[in-house]
Biopython code that builds the backbone (N, CA, C, O; Angstrom):
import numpy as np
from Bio.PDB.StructureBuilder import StructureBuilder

atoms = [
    (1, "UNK", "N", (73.389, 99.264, 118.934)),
    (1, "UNK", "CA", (74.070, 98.682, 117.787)),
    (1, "UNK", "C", (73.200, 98.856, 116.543)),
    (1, "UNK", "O", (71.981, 98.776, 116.693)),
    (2, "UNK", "N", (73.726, 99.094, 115.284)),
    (2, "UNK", "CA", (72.877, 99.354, 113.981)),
    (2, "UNK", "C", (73.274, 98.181, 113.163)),
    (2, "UNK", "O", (74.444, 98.041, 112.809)),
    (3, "UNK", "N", (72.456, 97.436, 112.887)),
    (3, "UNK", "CA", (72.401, 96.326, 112.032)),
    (3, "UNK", "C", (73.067, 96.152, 110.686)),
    (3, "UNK", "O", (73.295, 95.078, 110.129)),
    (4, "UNK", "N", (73.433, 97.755, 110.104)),
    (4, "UNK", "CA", (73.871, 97.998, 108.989)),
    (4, "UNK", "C", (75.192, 97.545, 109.406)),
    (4, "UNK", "O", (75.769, 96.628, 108.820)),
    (5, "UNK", "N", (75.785, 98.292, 110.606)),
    (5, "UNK", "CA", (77.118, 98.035, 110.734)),
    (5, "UNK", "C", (77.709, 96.566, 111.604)),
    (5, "UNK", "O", (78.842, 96.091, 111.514)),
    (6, "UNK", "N", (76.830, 96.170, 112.246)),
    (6, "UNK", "CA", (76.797, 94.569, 112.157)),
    (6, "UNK", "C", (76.907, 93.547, 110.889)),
    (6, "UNK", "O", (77.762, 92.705, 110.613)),
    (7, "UNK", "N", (75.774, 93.927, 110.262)),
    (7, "UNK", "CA", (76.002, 93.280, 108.443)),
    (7, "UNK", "C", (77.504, 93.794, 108.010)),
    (7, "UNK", "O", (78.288, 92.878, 107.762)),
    (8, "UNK", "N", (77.855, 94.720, 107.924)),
    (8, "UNK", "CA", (79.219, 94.928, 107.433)),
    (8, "UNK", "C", (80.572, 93.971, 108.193)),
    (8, "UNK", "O", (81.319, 93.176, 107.623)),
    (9, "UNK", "N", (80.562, 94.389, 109.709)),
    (9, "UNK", "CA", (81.443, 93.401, 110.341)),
    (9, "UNK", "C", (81.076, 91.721, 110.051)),
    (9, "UNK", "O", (81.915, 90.830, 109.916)),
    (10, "UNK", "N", (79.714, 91.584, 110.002)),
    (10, "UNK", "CA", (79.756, 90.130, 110.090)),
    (10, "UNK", "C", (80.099, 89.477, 108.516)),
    (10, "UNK", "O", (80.405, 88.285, 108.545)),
    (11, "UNK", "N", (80.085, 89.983, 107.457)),
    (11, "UNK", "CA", (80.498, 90.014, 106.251)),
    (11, "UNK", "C", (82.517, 89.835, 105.955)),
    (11, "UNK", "O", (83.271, 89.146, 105.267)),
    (12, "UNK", "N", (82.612, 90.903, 106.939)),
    (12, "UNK", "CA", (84.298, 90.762, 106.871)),
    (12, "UNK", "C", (84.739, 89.788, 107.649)),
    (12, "UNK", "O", (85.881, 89.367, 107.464)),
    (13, "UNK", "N", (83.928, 89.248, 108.658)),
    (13, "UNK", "CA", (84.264, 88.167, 109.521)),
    (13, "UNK", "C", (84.058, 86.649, 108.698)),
    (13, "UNK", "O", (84.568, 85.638, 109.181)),
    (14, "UNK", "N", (83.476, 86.607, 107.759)),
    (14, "UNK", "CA", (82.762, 85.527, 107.047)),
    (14, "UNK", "C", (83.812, 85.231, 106.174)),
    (14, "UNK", "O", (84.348, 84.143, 105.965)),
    (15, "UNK", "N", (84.132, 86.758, 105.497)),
    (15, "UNK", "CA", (85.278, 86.387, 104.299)),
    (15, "UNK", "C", (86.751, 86.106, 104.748)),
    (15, "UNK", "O", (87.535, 85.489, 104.025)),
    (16, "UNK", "N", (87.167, 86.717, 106.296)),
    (16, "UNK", "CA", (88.217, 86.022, 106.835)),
    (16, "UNK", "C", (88.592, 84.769, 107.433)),
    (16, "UNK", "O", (89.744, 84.353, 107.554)),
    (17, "UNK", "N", (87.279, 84.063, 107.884)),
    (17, "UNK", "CA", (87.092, 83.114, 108.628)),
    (17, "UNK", "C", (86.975, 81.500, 107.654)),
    (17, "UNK", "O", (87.073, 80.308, 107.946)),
    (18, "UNK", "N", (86.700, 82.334, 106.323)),
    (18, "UNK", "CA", (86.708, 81.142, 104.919)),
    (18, "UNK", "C", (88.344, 81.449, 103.985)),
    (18, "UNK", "O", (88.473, 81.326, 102.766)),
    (19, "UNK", "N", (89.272, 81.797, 104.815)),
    (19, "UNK", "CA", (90.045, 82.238, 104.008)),
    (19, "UNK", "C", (90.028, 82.645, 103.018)),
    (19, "UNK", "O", (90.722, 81.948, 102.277)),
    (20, "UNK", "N", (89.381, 83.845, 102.291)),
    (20, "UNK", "CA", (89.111, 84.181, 100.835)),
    (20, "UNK", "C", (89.916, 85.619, 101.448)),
    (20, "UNK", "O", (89.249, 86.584, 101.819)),
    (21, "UNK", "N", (91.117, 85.615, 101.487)),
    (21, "UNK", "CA", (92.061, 87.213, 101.428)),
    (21, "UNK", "C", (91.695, 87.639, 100.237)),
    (21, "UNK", "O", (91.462, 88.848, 100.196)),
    (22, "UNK", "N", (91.572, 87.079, 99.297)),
    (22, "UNK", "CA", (91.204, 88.008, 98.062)),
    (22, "UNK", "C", (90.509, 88.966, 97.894)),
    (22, "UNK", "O", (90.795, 90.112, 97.548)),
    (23, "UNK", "N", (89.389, 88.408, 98.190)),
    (23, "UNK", "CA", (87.860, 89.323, 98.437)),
    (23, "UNK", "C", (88.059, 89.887, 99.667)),
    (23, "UNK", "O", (87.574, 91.004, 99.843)),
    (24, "UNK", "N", (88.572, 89.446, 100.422)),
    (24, "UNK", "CA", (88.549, 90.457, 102.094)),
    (24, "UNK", "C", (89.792, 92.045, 101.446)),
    (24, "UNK", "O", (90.107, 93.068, 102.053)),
    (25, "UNK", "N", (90.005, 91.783, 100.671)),
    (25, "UNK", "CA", (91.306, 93.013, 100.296)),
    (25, "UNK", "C", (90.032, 93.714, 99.436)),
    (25, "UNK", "O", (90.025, 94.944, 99.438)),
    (26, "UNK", "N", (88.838, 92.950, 98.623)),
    (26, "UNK", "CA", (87.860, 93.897, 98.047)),
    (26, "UNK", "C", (86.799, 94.910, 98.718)),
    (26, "UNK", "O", (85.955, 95.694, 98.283)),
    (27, "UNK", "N", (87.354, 94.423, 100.264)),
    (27, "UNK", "CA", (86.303, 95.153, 100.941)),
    (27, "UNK", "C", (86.998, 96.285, 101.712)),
    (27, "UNK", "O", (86.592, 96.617, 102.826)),
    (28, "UNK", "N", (88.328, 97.033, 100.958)),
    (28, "UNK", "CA", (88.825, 97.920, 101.063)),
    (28, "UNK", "C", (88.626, 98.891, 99.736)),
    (28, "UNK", "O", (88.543, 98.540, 98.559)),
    (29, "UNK", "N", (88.573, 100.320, 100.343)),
    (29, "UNK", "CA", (88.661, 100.956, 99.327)),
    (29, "UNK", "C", (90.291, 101.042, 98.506)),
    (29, "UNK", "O", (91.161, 100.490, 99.181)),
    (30, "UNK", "N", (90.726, 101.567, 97.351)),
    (30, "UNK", "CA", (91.862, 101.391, 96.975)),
    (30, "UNK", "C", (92.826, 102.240, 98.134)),
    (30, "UNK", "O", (93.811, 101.825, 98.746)),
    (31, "UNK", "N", (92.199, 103.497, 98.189)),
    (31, "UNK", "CA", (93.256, 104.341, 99.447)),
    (31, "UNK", "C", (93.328, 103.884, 100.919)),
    (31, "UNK", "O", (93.820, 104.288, 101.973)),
    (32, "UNK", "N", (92.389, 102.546, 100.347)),
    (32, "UNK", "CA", (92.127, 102.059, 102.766)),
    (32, "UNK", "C", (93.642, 101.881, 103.195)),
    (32, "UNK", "O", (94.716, 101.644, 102.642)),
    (33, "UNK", "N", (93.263, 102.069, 104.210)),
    (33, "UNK", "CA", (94.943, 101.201, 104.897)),
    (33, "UNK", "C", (93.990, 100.137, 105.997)),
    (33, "UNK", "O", (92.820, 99.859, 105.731)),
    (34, "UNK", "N", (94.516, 99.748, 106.924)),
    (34, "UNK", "CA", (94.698, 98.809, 107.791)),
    (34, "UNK", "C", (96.012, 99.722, 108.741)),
    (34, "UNK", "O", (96.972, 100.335, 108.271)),
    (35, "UNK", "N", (95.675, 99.559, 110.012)),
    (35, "UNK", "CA", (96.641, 99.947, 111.056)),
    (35, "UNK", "C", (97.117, 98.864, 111.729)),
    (35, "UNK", "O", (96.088, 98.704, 112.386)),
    (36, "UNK", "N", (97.840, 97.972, 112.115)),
    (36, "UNK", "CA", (97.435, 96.694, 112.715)),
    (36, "UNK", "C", (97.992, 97.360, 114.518)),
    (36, "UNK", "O", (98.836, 98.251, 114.610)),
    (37, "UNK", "N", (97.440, 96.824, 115.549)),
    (37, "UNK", "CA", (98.604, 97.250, 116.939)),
    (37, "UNK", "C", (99.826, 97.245, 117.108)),
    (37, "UNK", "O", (100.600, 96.288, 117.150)),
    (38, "UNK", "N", (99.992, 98.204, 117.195)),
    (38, "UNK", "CA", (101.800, 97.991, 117.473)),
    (38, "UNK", "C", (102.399, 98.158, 116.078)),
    (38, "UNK", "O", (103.527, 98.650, 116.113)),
    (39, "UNK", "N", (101.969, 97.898, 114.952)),
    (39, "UNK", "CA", (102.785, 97.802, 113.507)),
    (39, "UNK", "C", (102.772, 99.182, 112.537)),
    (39, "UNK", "O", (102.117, 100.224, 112.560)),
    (40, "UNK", "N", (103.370, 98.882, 112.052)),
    (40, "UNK", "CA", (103.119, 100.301, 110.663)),
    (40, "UNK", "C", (101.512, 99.962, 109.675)),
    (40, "UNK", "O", (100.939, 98.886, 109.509)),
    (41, "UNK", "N", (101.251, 100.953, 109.312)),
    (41, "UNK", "CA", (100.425, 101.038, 108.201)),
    (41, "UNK", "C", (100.426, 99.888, 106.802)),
    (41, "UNK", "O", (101.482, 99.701, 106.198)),
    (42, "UNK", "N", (99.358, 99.291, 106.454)),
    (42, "UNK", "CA", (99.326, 98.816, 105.637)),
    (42, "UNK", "C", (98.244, 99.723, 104.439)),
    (42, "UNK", "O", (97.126, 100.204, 104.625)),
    (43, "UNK", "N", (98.890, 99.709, 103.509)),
    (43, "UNK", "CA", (98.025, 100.365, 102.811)),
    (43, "UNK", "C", (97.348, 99.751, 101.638)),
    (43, "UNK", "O", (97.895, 98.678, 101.385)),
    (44, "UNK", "N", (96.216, 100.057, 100.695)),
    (44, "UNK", "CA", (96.054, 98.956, 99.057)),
    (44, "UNK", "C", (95.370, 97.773, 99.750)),
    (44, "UNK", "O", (95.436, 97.146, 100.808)),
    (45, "UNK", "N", (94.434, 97.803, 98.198)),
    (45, "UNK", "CA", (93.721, 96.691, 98.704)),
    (45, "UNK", "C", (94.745, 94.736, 98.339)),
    (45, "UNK", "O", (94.452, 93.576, 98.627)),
    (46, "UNK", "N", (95.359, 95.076, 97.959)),
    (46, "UNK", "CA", (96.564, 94.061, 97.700)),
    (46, "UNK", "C", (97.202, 93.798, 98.578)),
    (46, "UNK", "O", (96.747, 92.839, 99.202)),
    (47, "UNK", "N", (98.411, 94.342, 99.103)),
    (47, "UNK", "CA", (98.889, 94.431, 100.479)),
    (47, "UNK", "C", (98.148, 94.144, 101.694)),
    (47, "UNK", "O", (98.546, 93.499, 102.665)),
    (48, "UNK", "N", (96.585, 94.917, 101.455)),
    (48, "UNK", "CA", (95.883, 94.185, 102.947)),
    (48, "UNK", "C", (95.209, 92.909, 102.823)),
    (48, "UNK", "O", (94.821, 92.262, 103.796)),
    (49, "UNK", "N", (95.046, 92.482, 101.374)),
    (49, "UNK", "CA", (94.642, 90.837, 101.071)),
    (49, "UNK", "C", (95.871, 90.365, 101.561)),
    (49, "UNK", "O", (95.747, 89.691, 102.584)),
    (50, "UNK", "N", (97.151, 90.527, 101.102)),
    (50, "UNK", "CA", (98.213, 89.880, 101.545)),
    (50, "UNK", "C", (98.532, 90.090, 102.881)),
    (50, "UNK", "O", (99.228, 89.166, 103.302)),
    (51, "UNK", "N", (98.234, 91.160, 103.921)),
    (51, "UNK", "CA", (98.277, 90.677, 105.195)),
    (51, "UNK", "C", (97.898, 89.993, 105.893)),
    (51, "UNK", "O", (98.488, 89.475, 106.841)),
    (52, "UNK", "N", (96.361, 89.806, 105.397)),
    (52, "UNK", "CA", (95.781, 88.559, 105.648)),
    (52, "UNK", "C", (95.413, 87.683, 105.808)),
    (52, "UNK", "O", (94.585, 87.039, 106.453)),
    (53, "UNK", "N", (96.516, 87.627, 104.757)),
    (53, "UNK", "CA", (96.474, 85.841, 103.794)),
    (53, "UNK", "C", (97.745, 85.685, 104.961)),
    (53, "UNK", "O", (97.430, 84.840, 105.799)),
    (54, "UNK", "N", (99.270, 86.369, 105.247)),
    (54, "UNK", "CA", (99.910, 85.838, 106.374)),
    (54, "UNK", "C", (99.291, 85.644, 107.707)),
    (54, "UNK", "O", (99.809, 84.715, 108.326)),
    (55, "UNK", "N", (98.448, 86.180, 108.249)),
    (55, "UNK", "CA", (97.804, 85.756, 109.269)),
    (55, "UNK", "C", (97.397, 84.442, 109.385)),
    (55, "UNK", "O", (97.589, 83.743, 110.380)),
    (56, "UNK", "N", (96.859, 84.117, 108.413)),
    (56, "UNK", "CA", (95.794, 83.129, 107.927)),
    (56, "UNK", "C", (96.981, 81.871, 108.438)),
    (56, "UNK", "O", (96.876, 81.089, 109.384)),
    (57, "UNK", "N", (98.240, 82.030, 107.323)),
    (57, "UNK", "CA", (98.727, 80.807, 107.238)),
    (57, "UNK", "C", (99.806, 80.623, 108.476)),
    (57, "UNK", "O", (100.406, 79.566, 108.675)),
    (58, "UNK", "N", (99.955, 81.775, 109.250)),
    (58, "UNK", "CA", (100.128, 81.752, 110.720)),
    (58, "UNK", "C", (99.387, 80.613, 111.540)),
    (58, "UNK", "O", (100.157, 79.831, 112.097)),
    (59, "UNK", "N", (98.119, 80.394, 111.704)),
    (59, "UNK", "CA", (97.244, 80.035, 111.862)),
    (59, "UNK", "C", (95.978, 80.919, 113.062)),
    (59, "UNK", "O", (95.200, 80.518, 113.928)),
    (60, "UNK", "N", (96.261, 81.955, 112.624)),
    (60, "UNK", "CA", (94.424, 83.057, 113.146)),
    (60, "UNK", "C", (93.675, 82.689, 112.236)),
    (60, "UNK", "O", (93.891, 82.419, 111.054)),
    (61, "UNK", "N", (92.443, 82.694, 113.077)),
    (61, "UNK", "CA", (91.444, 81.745, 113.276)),
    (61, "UNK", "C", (90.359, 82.339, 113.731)),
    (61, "UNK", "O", (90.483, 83.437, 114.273)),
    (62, "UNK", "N", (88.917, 81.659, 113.586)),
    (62, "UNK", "CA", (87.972, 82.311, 114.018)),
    (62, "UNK", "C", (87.718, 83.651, 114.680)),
    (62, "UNK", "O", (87.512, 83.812, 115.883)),
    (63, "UNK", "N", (87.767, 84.826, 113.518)),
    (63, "UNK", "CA", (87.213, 85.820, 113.873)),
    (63, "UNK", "C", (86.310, 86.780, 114.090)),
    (63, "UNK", "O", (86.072, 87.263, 112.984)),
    (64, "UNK", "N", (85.535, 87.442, 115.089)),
    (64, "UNK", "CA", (84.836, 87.820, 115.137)),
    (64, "UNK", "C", (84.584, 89.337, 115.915)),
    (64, "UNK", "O", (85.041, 89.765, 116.975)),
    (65, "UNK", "N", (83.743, 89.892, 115.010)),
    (65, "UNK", "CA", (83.891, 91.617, 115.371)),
    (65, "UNK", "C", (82.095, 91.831, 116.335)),
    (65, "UNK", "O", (81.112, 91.224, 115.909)),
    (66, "UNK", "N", (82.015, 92.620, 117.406)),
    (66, "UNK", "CA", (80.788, 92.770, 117.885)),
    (66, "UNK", "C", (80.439, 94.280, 117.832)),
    (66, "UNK", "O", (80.772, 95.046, 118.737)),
    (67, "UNK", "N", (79.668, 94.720, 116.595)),
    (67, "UNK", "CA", (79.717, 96.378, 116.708)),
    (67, "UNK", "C", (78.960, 96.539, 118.170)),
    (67, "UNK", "O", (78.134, 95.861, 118.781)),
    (68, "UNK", "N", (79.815, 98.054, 118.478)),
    (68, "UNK", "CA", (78.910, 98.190, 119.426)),
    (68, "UNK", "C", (78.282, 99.414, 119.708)),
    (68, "UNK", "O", (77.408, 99.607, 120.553)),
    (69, "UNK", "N", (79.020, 100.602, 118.587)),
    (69, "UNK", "CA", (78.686, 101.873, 118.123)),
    (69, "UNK", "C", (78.481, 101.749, 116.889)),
    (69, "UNK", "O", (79.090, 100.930, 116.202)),
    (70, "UNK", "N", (77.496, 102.634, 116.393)),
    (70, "UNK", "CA", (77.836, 103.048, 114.876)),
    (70, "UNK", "C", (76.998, 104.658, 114.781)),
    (70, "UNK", "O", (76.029, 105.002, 115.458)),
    (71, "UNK", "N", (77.614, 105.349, 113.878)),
    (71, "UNK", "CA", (78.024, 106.766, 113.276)),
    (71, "UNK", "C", (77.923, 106.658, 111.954)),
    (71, "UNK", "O", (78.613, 106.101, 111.100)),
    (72, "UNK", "N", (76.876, 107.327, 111.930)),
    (72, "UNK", "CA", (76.816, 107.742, 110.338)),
    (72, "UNK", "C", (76.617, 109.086, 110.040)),
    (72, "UNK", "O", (75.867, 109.936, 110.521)),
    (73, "UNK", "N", (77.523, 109.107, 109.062)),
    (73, "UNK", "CA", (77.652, 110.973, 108.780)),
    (73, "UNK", "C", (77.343, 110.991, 107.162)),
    (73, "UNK", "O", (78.380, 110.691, 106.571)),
    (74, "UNK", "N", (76.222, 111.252, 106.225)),
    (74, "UNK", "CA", (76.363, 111.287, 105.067)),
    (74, "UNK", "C", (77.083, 109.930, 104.596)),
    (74, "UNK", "O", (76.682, 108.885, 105.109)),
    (75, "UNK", "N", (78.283, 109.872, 103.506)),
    (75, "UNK", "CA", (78.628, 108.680, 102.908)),
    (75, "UNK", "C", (79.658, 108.377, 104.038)),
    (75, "UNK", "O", (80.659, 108.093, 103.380)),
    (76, "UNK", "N", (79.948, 108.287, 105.145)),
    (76, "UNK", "CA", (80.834, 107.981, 105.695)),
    (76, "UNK", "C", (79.910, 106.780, 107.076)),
    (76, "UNK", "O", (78.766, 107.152, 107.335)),
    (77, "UNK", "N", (80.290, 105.787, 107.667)),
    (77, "UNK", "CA", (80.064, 104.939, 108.230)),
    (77, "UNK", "C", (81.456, 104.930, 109.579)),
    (77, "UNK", "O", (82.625, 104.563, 109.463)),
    (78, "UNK", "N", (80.878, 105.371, 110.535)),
    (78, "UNK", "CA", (82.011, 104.983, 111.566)),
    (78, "UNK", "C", (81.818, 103.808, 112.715)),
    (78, "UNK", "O", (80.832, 103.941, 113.440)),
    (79, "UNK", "N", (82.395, 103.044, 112.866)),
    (79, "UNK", "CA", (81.744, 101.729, 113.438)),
    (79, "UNK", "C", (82.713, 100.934, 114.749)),
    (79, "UNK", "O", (83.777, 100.494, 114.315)),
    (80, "UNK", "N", (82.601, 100.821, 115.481)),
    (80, "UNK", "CA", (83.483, 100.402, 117.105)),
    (80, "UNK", "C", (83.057, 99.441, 117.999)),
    (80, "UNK", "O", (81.873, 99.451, 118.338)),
    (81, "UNK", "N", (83.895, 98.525, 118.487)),
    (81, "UNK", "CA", (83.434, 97.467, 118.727)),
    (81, "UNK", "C", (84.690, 96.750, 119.514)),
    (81, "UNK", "O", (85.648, 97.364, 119.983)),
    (82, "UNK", "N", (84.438, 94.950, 119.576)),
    (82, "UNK", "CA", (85.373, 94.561, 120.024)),
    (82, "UNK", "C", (85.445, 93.454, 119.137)),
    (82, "UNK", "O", (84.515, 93.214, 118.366)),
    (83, "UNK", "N", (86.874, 92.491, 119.200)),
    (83, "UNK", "CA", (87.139, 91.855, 118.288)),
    (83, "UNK", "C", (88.024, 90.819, 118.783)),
    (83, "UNK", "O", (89.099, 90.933, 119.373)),
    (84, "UNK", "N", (87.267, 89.619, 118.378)),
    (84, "UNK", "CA", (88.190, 88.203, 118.931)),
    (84, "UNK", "C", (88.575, 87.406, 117.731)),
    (84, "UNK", "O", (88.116, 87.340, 116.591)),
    (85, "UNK", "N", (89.604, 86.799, 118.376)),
    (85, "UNK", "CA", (90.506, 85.940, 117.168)),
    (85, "UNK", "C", (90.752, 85.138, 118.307)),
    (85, "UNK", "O", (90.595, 85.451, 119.487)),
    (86, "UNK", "N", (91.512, 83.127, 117.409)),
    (86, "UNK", "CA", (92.024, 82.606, 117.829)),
    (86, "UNK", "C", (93.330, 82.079, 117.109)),
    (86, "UNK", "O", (93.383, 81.312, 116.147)),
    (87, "UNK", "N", (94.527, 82.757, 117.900)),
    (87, "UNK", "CA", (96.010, 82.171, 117.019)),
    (87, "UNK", "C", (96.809, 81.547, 117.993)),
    (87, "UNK", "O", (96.374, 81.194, 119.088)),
    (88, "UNK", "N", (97.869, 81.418, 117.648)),
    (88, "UNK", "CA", (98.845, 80.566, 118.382)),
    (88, "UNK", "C", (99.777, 81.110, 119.078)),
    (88, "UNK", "O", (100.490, 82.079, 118.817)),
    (89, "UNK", "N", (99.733, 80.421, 119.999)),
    (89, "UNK", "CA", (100.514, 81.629, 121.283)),
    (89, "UNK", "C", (101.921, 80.972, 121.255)),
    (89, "UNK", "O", (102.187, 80.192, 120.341)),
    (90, "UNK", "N", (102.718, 81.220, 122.098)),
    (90, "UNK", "CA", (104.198, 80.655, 121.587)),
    (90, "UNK", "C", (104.218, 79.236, 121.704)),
    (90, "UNK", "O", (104.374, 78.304, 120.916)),
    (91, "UNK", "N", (104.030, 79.344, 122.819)),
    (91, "UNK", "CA", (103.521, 77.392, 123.351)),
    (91, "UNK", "C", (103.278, 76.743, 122.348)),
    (91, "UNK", "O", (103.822, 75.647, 122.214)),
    (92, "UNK", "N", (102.371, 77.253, 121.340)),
    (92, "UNK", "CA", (101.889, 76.862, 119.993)),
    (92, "UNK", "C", (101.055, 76.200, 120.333)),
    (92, "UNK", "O", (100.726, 75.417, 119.443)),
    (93, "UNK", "N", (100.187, 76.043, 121.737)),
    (93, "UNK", "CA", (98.933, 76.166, 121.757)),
    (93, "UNK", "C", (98.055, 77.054, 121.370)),
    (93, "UNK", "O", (98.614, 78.141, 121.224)),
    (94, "UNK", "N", (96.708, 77.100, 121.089)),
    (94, "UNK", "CA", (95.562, 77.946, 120.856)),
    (94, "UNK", "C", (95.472, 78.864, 121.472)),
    (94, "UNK", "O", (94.997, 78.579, 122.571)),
    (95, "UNK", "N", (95.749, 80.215, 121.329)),
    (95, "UNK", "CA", (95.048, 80.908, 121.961)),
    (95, "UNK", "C", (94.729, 82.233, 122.089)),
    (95, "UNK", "O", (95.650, 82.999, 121.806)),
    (96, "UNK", "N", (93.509, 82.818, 122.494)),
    (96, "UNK", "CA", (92.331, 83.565, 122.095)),
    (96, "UNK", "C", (92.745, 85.157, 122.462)),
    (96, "UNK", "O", (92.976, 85.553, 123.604)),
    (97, "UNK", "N", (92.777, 85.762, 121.569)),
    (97, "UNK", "CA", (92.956, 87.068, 121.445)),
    (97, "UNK", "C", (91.824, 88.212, 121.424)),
    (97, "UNK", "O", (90.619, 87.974, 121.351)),
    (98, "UNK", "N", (92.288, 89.239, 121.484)),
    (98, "UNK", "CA", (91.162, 90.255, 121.785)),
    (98, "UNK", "C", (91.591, 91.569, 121.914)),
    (98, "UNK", "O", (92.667, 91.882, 122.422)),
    (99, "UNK", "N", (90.624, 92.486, 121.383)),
    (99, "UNK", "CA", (90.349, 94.202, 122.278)),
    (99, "UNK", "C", (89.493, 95.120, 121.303)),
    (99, "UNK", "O", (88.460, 94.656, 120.821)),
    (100, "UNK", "N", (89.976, 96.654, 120.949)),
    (100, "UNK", "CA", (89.161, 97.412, 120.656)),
    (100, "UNK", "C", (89.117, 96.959, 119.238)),
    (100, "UNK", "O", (89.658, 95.945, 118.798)),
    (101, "UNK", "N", (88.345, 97.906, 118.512)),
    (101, "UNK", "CA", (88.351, 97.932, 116.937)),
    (101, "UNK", "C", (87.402, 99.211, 116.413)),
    (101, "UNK", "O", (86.299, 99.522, 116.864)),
    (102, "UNK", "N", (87.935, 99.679, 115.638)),
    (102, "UNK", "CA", (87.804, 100.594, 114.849)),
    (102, "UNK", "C", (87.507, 100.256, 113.739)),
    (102, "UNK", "O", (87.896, 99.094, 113.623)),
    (103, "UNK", "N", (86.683, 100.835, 112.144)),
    (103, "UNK", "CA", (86.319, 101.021, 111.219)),
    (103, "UNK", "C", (85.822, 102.281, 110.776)),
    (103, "UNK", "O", (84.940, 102.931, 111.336)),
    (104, "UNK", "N", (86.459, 102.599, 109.702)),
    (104, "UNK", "CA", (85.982, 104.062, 109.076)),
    (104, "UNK", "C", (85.599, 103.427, 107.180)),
    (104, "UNK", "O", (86.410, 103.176, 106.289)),
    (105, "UNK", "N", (84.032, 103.344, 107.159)),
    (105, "UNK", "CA", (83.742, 103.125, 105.637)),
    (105, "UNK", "C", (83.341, 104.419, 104.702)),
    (105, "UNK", "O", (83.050, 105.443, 105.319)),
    (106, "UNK", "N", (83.311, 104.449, 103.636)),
    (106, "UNK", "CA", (82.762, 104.805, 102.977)),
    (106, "UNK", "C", (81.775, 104.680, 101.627)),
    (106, "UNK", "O", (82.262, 103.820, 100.894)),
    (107, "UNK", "N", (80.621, 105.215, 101.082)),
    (107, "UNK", "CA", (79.794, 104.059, 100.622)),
    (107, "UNK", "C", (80.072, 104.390, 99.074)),
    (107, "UNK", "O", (80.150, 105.518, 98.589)),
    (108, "UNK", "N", (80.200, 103.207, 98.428)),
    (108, "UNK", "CA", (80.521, 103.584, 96.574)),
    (108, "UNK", "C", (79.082, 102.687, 96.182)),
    (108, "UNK", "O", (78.942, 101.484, 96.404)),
    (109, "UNK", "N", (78.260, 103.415, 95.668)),
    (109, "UNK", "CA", (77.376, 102.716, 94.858)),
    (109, "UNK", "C", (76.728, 102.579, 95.970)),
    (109, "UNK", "O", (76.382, 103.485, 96.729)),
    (110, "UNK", "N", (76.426, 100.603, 96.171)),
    (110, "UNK", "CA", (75.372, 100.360, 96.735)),
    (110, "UNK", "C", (76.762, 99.098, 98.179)),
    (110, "UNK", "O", (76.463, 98.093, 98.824)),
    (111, "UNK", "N", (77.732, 99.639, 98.120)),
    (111, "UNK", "CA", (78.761, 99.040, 98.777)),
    (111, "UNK", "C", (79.602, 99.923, 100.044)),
    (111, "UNK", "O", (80.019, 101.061, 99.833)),
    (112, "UNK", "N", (79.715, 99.476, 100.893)),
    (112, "UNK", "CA", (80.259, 100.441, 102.169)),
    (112, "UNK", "C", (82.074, 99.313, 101.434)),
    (112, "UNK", "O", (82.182, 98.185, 100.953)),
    (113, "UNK", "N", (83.093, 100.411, 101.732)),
    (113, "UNK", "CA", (84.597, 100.536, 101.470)),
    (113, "UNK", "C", (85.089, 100.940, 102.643)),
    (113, "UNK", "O", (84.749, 101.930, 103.291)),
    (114, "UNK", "N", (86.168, 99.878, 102.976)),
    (114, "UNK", "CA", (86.650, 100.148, 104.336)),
    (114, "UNK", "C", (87.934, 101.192, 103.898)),
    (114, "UNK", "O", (88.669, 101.037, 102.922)),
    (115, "UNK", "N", (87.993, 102.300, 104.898)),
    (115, "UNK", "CA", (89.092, 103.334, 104.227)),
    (115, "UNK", "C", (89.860, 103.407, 105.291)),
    (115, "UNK", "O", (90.945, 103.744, 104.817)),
    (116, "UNK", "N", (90.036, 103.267, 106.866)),
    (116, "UNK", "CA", (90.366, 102.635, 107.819)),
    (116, "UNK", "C", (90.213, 101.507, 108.659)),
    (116, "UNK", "O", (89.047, 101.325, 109.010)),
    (117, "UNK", "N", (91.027, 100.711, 109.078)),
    (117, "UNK", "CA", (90.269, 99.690, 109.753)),
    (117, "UNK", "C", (91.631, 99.596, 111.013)),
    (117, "UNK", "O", (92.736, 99.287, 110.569)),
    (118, "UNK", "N", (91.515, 99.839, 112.389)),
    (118, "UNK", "CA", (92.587, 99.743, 113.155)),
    (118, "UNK", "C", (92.278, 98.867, 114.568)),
    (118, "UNK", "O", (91.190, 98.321, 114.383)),
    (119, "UNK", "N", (92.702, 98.577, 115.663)),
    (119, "UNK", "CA", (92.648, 97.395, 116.552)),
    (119, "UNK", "C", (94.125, 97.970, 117.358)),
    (119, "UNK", "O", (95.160, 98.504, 116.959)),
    (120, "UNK", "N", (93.370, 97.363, 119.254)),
    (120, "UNK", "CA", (94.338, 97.416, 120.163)),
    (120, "UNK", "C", (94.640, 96.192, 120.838)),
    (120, "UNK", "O", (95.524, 96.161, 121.694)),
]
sb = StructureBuilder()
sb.init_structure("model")
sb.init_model(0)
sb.init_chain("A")
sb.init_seg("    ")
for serial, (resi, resn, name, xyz) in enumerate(atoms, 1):
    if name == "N":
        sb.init_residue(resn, " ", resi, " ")
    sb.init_atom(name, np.array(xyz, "f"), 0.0, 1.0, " ", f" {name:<3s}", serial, name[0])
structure = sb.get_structure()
């Protein structure tokens, strides 16, 4: 695991987990998308603050990403892992979700830009 790409996941986990969709949509580049499982493409860093923000008020919950690869090619950052959440299952009890995860960054300045981000 590379610490760089740990700091990055644990950063996006911080800004989702405090509900700030705002800033979690800043940690897309403008062309990122978001893939979600099973769904269509989300694209913009607007649209993926606002996917977020519906999750949120769904009620998902504590999330957390564990890199467990990382790839670095020049300005590009490729990063893989697994990823837990807790939302509401129909019961509308709690409960705990999971599987792969993907990230493709790229770095502007002194900032890694998520330009993919997808999950199974």
């Amino acid at each position: 695991m590379n610490l760089q790409g740990q700091a990055v996941a644990d950063l996006w986990d911080q800004t989702f987990n405090r509900g700030d969709t705002d800033e979690l949509g800043k940690l897309y580049s403008a062309d990122g998308q978001v893939i979600p499982a099973g769904g269509s493409p989300v694209r913009g860093t607007e649209s993926i603050a606002a996917f977020f923000a519906d999750l949120r008020a769904k009620g998902f919950k504590d999330h957390k990403i564990t890199v467990q690869d990382t790839s670095t090619r020049a300005e590009t950052l490729i990063l893989t892992g697994l990823w837990h959440l807790t939302g509401p299952a129909e019961s509308g009890q709690a409960q705990s979700y999971g599987g792969n995860w993907v990230n493709v960054l790229e770095r502007r300045g002194d900032r890694w830009l998520t330009l993919l981000h997808t999950w199974n």
